[in-house]
Each structure stands twice: as C-alpha cells, then as structure tokens.
Backbone as a chain_set.jsonl record, in Angstrom:
{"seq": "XXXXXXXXXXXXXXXXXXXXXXXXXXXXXXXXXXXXXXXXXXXXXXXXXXXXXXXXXXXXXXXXXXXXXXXXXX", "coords": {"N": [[61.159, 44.362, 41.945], [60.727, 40.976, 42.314], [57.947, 38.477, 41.179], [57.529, 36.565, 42.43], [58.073, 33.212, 43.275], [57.621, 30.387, 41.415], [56.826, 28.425, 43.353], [55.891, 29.516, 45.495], [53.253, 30.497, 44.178], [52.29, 28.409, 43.542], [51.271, 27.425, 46.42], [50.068, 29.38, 47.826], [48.127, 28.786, 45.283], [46.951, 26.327, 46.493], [46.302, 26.927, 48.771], [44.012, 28.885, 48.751], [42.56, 26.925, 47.317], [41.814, 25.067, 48.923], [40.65, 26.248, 50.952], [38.469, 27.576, 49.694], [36.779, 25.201, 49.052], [36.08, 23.992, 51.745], [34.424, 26.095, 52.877], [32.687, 26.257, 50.618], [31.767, 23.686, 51.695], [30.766, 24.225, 53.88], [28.576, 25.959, 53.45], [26.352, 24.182, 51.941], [26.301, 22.463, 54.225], [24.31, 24.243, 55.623], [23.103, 25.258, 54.295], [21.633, 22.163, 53.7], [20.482, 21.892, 56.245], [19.166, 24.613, 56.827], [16.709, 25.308, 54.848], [15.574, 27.038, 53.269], [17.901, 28.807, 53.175], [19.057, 28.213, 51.186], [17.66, 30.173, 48.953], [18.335, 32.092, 49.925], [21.115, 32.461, 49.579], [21.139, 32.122, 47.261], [20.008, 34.738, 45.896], [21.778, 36.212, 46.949], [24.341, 35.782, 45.801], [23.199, 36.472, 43.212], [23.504, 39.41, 43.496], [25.558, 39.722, 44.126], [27.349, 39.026, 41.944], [25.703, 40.764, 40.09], [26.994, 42.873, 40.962], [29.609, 42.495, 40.299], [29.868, 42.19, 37.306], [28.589, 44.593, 36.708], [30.878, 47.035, 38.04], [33.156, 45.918, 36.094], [31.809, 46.285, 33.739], [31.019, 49.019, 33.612], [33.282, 50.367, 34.665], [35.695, 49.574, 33.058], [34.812, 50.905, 30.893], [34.762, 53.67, 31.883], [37.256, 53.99, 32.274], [38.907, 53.623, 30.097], [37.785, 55.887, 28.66], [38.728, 58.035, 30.184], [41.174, 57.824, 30.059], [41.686, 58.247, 27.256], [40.692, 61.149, 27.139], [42.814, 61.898, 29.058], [44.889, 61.92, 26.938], [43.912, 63.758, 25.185], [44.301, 66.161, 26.365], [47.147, 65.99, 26.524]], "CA": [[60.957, 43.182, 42.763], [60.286, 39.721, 40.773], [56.456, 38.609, 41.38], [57.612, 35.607, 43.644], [58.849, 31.907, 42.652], [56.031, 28.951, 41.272], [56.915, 27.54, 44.701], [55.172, 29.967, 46.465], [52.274, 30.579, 43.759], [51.591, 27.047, 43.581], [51.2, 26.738, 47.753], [48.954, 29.792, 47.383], [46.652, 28.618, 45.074], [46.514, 25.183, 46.891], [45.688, 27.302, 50.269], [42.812, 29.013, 48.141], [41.651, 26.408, 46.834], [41.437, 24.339, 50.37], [39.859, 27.635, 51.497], [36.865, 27.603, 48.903], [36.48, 23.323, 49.788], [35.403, 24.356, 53.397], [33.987, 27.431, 52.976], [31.413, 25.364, 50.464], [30.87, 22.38, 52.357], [29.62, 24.824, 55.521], [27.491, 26.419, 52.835], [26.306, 23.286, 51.993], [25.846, 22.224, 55.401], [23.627, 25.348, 56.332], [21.522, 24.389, 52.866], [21.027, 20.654, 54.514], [20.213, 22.591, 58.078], [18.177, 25.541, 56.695], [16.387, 25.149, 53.168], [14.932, 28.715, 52.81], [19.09, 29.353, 52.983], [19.47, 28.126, 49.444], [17.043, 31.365, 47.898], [18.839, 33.523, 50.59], [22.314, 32.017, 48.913], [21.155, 32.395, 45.287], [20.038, 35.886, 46.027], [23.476, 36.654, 48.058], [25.407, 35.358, 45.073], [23.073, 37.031, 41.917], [23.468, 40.652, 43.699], [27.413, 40.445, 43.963], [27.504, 39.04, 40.2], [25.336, 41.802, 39.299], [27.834, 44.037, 41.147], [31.086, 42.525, 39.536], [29.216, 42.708, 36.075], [28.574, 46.018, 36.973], [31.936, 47.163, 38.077], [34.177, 44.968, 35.131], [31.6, 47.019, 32.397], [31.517, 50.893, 33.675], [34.601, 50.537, 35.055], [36.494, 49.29, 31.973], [34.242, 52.08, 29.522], [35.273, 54.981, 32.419], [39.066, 53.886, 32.354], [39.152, 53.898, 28.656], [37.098, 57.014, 28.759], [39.342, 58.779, 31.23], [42.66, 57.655, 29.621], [41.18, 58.787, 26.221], [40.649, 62.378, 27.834], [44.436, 62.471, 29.421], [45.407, 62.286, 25.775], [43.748, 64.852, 24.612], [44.887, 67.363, 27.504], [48.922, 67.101, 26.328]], "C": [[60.409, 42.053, 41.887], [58.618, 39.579, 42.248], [56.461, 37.164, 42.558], [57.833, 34.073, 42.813], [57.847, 30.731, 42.38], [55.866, 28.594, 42.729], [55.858, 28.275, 45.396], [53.789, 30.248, 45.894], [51.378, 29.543, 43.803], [51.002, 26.818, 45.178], [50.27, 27.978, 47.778], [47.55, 29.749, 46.922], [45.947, 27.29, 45.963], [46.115, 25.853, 48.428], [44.413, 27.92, 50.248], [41.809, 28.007, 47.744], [40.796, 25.387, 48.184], [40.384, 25.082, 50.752], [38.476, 27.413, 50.955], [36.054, 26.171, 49.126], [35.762, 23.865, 51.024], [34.749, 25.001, 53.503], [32.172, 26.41, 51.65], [31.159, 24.312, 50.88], [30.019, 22.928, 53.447], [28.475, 25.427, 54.713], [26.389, 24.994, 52.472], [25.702, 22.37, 53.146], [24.434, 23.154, 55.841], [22.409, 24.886, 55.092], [20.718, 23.138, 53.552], [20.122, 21.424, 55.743], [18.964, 23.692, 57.464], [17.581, 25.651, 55.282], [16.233, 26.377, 52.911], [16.669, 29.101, 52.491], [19.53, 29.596, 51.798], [19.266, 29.456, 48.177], [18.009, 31.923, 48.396], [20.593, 33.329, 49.638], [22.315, 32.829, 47.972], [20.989, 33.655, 45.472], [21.416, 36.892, 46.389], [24.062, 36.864, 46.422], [25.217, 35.948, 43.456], [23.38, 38.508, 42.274], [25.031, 40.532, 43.282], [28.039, 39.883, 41.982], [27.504, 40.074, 39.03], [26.675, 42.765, 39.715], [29.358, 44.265, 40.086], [30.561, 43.238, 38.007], [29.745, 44.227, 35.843], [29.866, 47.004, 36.986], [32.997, 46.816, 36.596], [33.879, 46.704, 33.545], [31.549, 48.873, 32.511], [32.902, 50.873, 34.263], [35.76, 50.749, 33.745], [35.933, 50.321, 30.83], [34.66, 53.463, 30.374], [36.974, 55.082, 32.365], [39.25, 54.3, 30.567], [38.759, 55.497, 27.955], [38.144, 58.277, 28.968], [40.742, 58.93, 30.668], [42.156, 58.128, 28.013], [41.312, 60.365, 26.631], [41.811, 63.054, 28.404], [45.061, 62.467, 28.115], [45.32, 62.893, 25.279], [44.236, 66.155, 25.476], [46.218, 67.254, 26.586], [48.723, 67.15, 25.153]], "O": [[59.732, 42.249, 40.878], [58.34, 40.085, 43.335], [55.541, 36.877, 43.324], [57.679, 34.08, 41.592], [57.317, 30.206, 43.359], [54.739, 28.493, 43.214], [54.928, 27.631, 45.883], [52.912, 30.313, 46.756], [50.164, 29.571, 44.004], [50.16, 25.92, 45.218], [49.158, 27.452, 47.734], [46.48, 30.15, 47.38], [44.731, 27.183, 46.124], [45.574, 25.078, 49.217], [43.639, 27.798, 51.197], [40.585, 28.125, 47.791], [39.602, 25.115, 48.307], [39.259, 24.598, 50.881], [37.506, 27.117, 51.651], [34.843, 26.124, 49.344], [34.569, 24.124, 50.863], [34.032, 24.738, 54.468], [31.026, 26.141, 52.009], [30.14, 23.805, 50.411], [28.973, 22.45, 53.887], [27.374, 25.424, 55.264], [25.364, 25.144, 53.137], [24.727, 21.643, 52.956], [23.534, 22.549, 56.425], [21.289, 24.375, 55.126], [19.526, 23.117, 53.858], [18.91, 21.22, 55.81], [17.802, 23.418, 57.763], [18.319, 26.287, 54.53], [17.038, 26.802, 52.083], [16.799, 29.759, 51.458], [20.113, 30.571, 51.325], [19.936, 29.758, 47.19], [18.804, 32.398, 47.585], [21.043, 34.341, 49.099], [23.004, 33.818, 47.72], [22.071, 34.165, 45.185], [21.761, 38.023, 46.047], [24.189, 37.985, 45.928], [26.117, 36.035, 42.62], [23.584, 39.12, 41.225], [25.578, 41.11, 42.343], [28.863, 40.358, 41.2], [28.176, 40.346, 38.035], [27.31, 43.336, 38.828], [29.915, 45.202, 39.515], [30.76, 44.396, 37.639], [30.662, 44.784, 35.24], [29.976, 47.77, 36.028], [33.587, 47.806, 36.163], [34.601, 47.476, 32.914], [31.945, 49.707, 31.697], [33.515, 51.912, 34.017], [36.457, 51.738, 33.522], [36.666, 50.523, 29.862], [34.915, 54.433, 29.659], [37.684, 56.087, 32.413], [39.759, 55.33, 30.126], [39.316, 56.06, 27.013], [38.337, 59.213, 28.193], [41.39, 59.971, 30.774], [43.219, 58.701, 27.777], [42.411, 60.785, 26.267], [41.995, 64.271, 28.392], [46.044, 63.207, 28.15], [46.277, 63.186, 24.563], [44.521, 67.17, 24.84], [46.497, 68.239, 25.903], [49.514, 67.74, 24.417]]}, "num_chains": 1, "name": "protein.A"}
C-alpha cells in the first residue's frame, strides 16, 4: 500500500497543527482563569517528558538488547 499522497499529509498536518492552536489557547485561558493551574501544567507536562525520556531510552537499549539475543539463538 503507498503511505498516502502530500495532499493528504499536508491537510493532516495543517488539522494538527489547528488542533495544538486551540488546545493551547484553552490552556492558556485556564492559566489567565486559574494561576495555581500553571504549576499544576508544568508538573502535568515534566511527568509525561520524564515518561517519554523514559520510554525513548529503555526502550531503544531493550530493543537493541532483545534483537541482539534473536541473533544469537539461530
């Protein structure tokens, strides 16, 4: 199957990117509206960092790991 035509990647990212526009102006909004929101934000936003982090670096040393290990089996 081909991966799909610019046409449709391009209208994609421009529906993402609309998406993330709105999605931070209500954040944004709720900051103006609730100040304490801002820590609760930054907190929100250093946990799932830590998580990706997290994920990207054992992930990528267990895959390499793991596929290292199916080579030695055959």
């Amino acid at each position: 199957m081909s991966r799909g035509s610019p046409q449709n990647n391009s209208a994609t990212f421009l529906a993402l990117l609309g998406l993330t526009a709105v999605a931070l102006g209500l954040l944004a909004l709720c900051a103006l509206v609730l100040p304490q929101f801002v820590g609760i934000l930054s907190v929100g936003f250093g946990f799932f960092f830590f998580v990706v982090f997290h994920y990207l670096l054992w992930g990528r040393w267990l895959s390499n790991r793991s596929a290292g290990q199916d080579d030695e089996d055959e």
